[in-house]
C-alpha positions in Angstrom: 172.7 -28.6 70.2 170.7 -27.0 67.5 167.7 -26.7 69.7 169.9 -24.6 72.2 170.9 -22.4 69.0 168.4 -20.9 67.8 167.6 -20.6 71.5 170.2 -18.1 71.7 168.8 -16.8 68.2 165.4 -15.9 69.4 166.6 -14.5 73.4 169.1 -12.7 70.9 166.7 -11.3 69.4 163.6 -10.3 71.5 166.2 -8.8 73.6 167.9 -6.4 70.6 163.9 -5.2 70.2 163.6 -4.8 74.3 164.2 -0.7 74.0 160.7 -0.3 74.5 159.3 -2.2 77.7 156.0 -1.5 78.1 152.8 -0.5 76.3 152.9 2.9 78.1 156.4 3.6 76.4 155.2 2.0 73.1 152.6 4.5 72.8 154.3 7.3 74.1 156.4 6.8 71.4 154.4 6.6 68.7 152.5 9.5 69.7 155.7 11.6 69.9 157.0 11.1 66.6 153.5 10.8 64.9 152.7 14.2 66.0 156.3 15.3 64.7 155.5 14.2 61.4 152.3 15.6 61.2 153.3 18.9 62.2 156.3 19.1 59.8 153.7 17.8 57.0 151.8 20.5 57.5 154.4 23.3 56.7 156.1 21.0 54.3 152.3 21.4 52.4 152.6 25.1 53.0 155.7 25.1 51.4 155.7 22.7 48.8 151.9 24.7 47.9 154.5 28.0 47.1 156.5 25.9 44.9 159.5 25.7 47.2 162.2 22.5 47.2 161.6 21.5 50.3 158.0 20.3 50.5 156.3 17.7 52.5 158.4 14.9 52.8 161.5 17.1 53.4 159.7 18.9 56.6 158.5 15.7 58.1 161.6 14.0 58.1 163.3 16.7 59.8 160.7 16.9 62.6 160.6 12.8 63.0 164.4 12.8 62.8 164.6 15.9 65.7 161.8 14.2 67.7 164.1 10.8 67.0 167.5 11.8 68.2 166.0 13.7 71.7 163.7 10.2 72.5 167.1 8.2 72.0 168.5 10.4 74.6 166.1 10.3 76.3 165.6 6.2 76.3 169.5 6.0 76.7 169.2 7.6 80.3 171.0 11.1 79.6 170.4 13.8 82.1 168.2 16.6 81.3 171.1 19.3 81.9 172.9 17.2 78.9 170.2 17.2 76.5 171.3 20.6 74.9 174.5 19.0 73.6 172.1 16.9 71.6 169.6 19.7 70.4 173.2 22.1 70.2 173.9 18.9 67.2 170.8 18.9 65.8 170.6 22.9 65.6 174.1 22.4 63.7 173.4 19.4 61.3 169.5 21.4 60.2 171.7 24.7 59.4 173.6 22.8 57.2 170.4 21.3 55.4 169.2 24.7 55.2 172.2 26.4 53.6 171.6 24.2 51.0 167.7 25.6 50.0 169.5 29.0 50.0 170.4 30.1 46.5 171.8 33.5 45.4 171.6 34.6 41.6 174.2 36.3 39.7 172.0 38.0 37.5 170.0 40.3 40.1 171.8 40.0 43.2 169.0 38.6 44.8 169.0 36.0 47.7 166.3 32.8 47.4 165.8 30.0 49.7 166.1 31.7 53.3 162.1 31.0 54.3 162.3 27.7 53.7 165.9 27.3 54.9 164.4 29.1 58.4 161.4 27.1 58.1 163.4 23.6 58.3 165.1 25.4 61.3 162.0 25.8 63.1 160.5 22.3 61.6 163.5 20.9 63.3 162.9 22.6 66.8 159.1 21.8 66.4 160.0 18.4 66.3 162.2 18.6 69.3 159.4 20.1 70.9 157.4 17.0 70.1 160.0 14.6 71.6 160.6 15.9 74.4 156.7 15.7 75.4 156.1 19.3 75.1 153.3 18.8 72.5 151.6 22.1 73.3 154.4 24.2 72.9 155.0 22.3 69.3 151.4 22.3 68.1 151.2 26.2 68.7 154.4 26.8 67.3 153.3 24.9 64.2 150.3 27.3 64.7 152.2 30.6 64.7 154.8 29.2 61.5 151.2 28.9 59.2 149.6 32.0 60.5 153.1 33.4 59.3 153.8 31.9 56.2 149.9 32.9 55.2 149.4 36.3 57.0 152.9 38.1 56.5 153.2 38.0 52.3 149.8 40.3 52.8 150.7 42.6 55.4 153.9 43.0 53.9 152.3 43.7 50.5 149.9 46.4 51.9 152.4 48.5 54.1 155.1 48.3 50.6 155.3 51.9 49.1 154.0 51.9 45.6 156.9 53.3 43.4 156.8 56.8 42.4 155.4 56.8 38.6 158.8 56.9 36.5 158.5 60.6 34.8 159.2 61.0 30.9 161.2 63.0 30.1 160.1 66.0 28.2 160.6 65.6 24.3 163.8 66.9 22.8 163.8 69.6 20.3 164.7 69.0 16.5 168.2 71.4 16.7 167.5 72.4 13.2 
């Protein structure tokens, strides 16, 4: 009797760890959410170089978790025409990640946080992109986000108008 026990233990459990069934799907998996990971590290090192709250970590958990729920669906047998109610939920739960980078201050009216809140967006879609096998499409997106991040502050800086030099006013005359 306790021989056919921890029978059922061990079929019980080589069969809860049967999701993937080959070495192909193994691999293909690995590769997926490796490459998400690596691609949301490298904007979260982007970001977290600027100083910004959401650094490394924070972008390659996003991407893995993205690249995670679309190879569930996948693995679980869901259509391809029903996969956009998954990344629709995913596009949902990021935004509300993101509202939480973006800050505004009372002082000077200014907003803080909405790069890095768009940049969890697109680590998000990037890692979609990743697992859903399209890992061309992520790699240059990833690409594109670092040319950005790096290329824009400059242009931006050189096509800003210097300010006008504040004039002084003339000095008042002593009314004696």
């Amino acid at each position: 009797m306790a021989s056919s026990g921890w029978q059922l233990v061990r079929e019980t459990f080589i069969s809860e760890f049967s999701d993937l069934t080959d070495v192909g799907e193994v691999t293909r998996m690995v590769l997926r959410l490796t490459l998400a990971a690596l691609l949301g590290g490298l904007l979260g090192i982007e970001r977290e170089q600027k100083g910004k709250a959401a650094g490394v970590r924070t972008h390659m958990l996003v991407a893995i978790g993205a690249a995670l729920f679309v190879l569930l669906s996948q693995q679980a047998g869901m259509p391809s025409s029903d996969m956009s109610r998954v990344i629709q939920g995913i596009i949902a739960g990021i935004g509300f990640l993101g509202a939480g980078t973006i800050l505004k201050s009372d002082h000077d009216e200014r907003v803080k946080g909405l790069t890095t809140a768009a940049g969890i967006w697109l680590t998000a879609a990037i890692g979609v992109a990743a697992g859903m096998g399209r890992e061309s499409t992520a790699v240059l997106s990833t690409l594109l986000a670092l040319a950005i991040f790096a290329l824009m502050p400059h242009l931006v800086n050189l096509l800003e108008k210097p300010e006008p030099p504040h004039a002084t006013p003339p000095p008042q005359e002593d009314p004696k």
